[in-house]
TORNULO-68282 format. One record per atom (N, C-alpha, C, CB): x, y, z; residue in three letters; residue number from 0. Coordinates in steps of 0.001 Angstrom, whole numbers, plus 500000, padded with zeros to 6 digits. Glycine has a CB too. Layout:
N
X_Y_Z_marza_tormar
X_Y_Z_ALA_NUM
...
// end
This chain:
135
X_Y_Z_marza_tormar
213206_937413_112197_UNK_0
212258_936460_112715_UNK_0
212893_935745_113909_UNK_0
211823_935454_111617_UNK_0
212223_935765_115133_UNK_1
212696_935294_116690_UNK_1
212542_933225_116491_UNK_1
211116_936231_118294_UNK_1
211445_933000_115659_UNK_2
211662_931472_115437_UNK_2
212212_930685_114988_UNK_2
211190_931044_115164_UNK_2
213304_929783_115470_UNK_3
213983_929076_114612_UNK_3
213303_927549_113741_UNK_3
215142_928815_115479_UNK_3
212210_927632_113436_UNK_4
211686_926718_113024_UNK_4
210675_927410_111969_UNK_4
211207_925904_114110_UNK_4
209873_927458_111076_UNK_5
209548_928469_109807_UNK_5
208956_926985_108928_UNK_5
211299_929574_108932_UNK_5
207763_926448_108367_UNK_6
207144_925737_107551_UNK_6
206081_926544_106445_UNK_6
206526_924789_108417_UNK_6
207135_927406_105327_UNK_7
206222_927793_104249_UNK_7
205607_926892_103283_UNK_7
206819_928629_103542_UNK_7
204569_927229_103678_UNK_8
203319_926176_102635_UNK_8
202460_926679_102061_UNK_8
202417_925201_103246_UNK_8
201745_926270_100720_UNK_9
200760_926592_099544_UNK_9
199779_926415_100584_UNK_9
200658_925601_098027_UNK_9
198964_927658_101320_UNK_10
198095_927871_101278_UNK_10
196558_927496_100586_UNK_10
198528_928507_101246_UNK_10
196951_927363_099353_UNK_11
195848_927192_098539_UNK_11
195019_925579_098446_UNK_11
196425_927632_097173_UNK_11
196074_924737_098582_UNK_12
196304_923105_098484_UNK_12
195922_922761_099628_UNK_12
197750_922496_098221_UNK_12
194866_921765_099000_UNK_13
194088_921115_100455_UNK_13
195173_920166_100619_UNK_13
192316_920265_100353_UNK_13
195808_919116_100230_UNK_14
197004_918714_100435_UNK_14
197761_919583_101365_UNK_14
197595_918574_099265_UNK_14
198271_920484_101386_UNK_15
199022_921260_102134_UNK_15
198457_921589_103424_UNK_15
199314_922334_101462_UNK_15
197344_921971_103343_UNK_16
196610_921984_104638_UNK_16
196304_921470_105401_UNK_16
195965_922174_104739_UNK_16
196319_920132_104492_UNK_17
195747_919181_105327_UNK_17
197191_918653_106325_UNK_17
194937_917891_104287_UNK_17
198596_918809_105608_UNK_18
199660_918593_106075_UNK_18
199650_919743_107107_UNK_18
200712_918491_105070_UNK_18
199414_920871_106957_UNK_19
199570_921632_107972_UNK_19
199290_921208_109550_UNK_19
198859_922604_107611_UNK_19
197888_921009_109617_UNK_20
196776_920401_110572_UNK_20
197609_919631_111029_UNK_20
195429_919711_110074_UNK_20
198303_918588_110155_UNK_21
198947_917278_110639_UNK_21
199811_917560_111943_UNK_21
199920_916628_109444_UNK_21
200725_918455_110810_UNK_22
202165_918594_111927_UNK_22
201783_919622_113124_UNK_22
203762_919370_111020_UNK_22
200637_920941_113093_UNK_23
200221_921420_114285_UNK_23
199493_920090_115456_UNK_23
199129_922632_113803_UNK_23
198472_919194_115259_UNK_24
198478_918392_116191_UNK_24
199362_917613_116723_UNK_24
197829_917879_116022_UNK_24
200563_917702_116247_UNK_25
201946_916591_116811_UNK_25
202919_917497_116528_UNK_25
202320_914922_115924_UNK_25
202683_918577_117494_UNK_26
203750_919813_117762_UNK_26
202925_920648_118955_UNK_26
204074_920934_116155_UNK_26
202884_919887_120109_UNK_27
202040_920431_121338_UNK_27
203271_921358_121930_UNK_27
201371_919064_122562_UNK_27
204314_921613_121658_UNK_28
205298_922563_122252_UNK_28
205137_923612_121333_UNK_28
206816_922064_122395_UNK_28
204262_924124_120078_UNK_29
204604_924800_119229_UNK_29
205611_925302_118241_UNK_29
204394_925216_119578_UNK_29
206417_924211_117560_UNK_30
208039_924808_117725_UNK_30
208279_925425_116127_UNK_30
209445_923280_118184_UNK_30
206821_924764_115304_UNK_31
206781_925779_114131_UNK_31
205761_926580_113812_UNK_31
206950_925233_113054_UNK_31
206056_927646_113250_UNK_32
205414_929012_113068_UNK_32
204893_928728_111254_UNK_32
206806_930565_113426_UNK_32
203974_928971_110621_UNK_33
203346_929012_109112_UNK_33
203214_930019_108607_UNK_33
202186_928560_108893_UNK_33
204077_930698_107773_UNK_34
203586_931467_106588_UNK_34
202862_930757_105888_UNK_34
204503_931988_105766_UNK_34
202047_931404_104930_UNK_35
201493_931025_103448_UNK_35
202915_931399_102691_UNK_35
199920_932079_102822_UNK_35
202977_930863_101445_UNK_36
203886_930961_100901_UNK_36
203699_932082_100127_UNK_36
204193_929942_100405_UNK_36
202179_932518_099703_UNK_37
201929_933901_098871_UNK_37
201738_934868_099889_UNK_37
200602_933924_097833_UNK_37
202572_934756_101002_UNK_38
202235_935981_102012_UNK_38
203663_937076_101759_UNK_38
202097_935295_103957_UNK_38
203791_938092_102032_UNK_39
204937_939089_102037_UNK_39
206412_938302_102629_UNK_39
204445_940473_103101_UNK_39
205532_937814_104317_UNK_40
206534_937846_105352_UNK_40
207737_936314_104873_UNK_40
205537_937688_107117_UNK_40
206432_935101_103978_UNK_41
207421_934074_103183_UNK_41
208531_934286_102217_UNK_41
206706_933334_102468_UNK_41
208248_935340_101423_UNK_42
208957_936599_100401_UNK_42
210172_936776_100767_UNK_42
208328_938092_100442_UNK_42
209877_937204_102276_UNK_43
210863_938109_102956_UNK_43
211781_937252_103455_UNK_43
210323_939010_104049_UNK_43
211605_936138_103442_UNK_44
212574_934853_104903_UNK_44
212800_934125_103691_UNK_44
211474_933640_106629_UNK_44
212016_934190_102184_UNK_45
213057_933722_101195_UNK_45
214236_934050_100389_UNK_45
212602_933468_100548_UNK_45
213940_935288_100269_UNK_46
214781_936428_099900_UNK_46
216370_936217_100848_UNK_46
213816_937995_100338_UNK_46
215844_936208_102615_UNK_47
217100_936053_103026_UNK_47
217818_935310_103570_UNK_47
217297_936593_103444_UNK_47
217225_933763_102755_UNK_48
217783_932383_102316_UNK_48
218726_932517_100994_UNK_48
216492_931338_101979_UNK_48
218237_933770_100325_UNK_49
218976_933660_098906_UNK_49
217985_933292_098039_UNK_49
220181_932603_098790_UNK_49
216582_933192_098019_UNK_50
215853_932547_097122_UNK_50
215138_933860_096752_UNK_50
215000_931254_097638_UNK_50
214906_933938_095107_UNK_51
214375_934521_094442_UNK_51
212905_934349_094222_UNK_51
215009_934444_093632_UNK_51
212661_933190_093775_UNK_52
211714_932492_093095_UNK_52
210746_930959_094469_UNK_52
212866_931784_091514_UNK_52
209880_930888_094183_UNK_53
209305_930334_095145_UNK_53
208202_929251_094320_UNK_53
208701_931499_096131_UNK_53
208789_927800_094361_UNK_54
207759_926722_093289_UNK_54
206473_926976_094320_UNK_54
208358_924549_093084_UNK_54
205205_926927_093852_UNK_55
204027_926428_094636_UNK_55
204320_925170_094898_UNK_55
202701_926512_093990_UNK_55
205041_924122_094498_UNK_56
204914_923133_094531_UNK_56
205794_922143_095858_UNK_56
205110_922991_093252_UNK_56
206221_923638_096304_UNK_57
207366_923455_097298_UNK_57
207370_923224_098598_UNK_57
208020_924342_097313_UNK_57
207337_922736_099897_UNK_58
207541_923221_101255_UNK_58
209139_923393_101791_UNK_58
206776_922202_102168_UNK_58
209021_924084_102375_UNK_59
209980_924892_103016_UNK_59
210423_924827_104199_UNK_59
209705_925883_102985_UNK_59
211029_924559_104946_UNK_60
211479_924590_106136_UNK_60
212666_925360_106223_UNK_60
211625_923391_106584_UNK_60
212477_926571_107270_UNK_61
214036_927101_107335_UNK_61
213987_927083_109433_UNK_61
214299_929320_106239_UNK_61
215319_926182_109367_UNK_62
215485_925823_111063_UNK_62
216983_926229_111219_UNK_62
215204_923935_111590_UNK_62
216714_927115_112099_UNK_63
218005_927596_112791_UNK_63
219266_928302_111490_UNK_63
218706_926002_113711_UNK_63
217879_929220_110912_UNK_64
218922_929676_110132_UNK_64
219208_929079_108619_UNK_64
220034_929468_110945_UNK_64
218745_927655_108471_UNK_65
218902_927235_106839_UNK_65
217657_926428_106412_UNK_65
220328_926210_106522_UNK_65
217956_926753_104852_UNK_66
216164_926273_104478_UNK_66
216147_925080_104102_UNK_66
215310_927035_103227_UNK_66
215695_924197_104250_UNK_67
215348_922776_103736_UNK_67
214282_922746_102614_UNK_67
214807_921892_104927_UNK_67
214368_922298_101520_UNK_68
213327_921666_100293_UNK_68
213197_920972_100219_UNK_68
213277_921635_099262_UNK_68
211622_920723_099386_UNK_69
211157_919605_099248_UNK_69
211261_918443_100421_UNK_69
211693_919288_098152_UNK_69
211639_916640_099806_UNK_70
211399_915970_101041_UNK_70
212481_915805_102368_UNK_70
211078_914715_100579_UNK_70
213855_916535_101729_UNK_71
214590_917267_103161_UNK_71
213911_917874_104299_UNK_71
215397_918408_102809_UNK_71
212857_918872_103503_UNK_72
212121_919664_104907_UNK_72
211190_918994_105341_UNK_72
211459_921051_104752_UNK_72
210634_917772_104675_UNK_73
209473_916648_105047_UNK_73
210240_915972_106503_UNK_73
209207_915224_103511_UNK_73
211622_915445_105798_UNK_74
212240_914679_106944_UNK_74
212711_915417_107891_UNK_74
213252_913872_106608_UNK_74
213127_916811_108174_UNK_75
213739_917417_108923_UNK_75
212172_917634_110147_UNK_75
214596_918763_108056_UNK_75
211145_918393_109134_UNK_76
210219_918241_109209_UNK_76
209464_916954_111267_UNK_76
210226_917773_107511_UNK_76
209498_915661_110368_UNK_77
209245_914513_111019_UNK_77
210180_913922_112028_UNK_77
209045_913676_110131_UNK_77
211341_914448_112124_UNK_78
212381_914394_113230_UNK_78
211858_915012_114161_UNK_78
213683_914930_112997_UNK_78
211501_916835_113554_UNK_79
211508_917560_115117_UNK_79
209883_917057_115715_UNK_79
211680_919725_114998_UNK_79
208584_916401_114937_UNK_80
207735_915954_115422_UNK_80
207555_915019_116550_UNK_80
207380_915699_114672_UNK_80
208803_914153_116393_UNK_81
209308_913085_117161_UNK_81
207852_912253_117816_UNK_81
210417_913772_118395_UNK_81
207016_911987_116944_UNK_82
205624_910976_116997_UNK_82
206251_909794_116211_UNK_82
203996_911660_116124_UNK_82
204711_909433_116581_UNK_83
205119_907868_115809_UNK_83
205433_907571_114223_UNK_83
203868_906904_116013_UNK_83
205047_909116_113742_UNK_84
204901_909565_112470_UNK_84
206502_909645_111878_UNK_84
204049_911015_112494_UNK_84
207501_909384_112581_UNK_85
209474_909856_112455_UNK_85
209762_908906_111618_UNK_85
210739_909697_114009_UNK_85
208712_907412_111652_UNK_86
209465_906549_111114_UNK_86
209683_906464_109809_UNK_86
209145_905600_111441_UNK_86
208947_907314_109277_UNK_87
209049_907624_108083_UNK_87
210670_907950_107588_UNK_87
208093_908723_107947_UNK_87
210770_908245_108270_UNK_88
212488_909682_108390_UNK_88
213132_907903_107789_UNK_88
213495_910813_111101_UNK_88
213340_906891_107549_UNK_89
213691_905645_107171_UNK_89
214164_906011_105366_UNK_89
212243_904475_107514_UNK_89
213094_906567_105153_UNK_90
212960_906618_103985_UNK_90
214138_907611_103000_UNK_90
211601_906987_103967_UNK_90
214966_908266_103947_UNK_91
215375_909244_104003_UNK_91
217048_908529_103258_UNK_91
215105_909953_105561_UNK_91
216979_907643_104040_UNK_92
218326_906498_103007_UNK_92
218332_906682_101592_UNK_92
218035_904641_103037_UNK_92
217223_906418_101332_UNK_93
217012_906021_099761_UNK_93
217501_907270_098753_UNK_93
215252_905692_099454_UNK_93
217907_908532_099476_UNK_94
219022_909635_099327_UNK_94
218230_910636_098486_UNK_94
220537_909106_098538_UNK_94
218752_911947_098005_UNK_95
217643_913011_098035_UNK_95
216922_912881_096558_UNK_95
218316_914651_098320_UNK_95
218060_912168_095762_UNK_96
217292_912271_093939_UNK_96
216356_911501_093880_UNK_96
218183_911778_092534_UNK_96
215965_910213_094822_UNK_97
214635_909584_094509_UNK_97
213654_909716_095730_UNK_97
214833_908030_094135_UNK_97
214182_910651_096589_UNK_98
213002_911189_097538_UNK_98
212545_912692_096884_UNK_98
213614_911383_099322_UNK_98
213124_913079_096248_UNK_99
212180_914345_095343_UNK_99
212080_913871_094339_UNK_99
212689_915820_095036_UNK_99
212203_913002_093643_UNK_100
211510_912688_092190_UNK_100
210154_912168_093081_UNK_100
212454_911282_090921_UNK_100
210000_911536_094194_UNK_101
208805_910876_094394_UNK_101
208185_912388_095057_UNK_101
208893_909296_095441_UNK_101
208740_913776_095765_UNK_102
207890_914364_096329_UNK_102
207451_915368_095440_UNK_102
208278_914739_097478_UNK_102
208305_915600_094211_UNK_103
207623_916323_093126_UNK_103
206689_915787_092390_UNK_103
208390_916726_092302_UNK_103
206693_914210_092264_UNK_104
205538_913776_091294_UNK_104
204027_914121_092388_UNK_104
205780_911752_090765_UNK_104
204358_913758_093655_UNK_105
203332_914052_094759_UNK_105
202679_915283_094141_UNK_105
204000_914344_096344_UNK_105
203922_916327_094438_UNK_106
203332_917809_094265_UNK_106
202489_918225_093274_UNK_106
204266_918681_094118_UNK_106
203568_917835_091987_UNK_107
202670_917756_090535_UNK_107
201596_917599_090575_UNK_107
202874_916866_089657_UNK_107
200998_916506_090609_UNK_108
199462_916058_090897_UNK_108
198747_916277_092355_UNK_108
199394_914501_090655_UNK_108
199280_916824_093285_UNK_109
198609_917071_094368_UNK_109
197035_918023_093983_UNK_109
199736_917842_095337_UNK_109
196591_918869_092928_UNK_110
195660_918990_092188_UNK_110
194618_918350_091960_UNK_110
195986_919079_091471_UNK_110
195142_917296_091108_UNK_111
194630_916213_090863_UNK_111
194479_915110_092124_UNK_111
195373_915796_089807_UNK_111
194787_914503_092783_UNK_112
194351_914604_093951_UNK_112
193446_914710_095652_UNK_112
194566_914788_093669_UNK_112
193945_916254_095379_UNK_113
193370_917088_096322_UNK_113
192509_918234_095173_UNK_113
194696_917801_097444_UNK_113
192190_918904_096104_UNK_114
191333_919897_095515_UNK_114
192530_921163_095849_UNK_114
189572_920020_096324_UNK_114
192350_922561_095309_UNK_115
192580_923327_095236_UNK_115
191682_924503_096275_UNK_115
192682_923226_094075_UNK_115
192219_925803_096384_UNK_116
191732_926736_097326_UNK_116
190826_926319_098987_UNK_116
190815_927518_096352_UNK_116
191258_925336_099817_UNK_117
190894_924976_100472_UNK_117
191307_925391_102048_UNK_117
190952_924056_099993_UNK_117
191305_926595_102301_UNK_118
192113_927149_103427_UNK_118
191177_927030_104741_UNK_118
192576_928759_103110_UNK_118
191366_926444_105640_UNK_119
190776_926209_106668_UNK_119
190792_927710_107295_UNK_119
191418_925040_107427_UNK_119
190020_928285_108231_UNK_120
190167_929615_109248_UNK_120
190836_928636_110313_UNK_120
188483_930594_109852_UNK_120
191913_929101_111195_UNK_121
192377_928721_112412_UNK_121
191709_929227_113720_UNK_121
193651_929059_112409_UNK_121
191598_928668_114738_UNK_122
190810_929019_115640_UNK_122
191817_930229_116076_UNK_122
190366_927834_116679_UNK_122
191007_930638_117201_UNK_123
191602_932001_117993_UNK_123
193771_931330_118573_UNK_123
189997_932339_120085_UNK_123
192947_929999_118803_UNK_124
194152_929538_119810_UNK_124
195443_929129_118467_UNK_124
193538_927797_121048_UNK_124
194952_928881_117377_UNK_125
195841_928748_116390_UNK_125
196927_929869_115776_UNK_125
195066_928373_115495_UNK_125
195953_930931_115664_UNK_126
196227_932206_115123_UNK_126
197293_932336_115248_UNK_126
195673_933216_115519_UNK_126
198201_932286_116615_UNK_127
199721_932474_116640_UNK_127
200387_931928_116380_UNK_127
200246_932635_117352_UNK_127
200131_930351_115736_UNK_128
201382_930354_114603_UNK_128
201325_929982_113566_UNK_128
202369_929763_114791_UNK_128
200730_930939_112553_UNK_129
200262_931252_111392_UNK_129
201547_933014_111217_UNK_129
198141_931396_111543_UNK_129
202375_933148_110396_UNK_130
203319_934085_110309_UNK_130
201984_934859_109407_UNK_130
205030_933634_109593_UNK_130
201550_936080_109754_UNK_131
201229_937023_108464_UNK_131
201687_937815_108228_UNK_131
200334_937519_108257_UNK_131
201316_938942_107198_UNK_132
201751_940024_107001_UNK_132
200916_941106_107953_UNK_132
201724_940198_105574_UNK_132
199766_940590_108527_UNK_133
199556_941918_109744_UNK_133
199464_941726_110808_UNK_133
198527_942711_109765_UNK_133
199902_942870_111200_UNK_134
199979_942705_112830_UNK_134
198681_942601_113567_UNK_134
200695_943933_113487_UNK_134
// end
């Protein structure tokens, strides 16, 4: 993969999508590319992270080569956005065991929530950075 920037996300989760949307409007340089996470090509760029297994409950960031979880890849995430949205990255002190206890309880209930199977179509101009499995 030629991109060093990679955001695998649950597809399925309007939550997720809706995060998707987010970070494509406050990424006008394009600098990340989206698998679905139930796609082959996410499989494949997890596999050669070393990862076997893949939570739905997870996002992913792999930049320049290493993968970030959970709210690591949120904050790594909101750095390279560099909007007004970074300030969040604050939160990032409070150190990684109580920024994923809070982004797994998120996830957990993101269901409950959000709704489920909610995949937007991307316009023509989107399409390229969406990672699929076809060419």
């Amino acid at each position: 993969m030629k991109t060093s920037r990679i955001i695998i996300f649950d597809a399925e989760c309007s939550f997720c999508n809706a995060s998707v949307n987010f970070i494509i409007k406050r990424d006008p340089n394009s600098l990340f590319c989206l698998p679905s996470m139930h796609s082959r090509t996410a499989q494949s760029l997890m596999l050669e992270q070393g990862r076997n297994e893949l939570d739905s409950d997870t996002i992913i960031l792999i930049k320049e080569g290493k993968a970030y979880l959970r709210a690591e890849a949120v904050y790594e995430i909101l750095n390279e956005l560099k909007s007004f949205w970074s300030f969040l990255r604050i939160f990032r002190s409070l150190g990684r065991s109580l920024n994923d206890t809070v982004y797994r309880y998120i996830a957990k209930n993101r269901y409950k929530f959000f709704s489920k199977n909610s995949c937007a179509v991307p316009s023509e101009e989107l399409r390229s950075r969406f990672l699929t499995d076809t060419a």
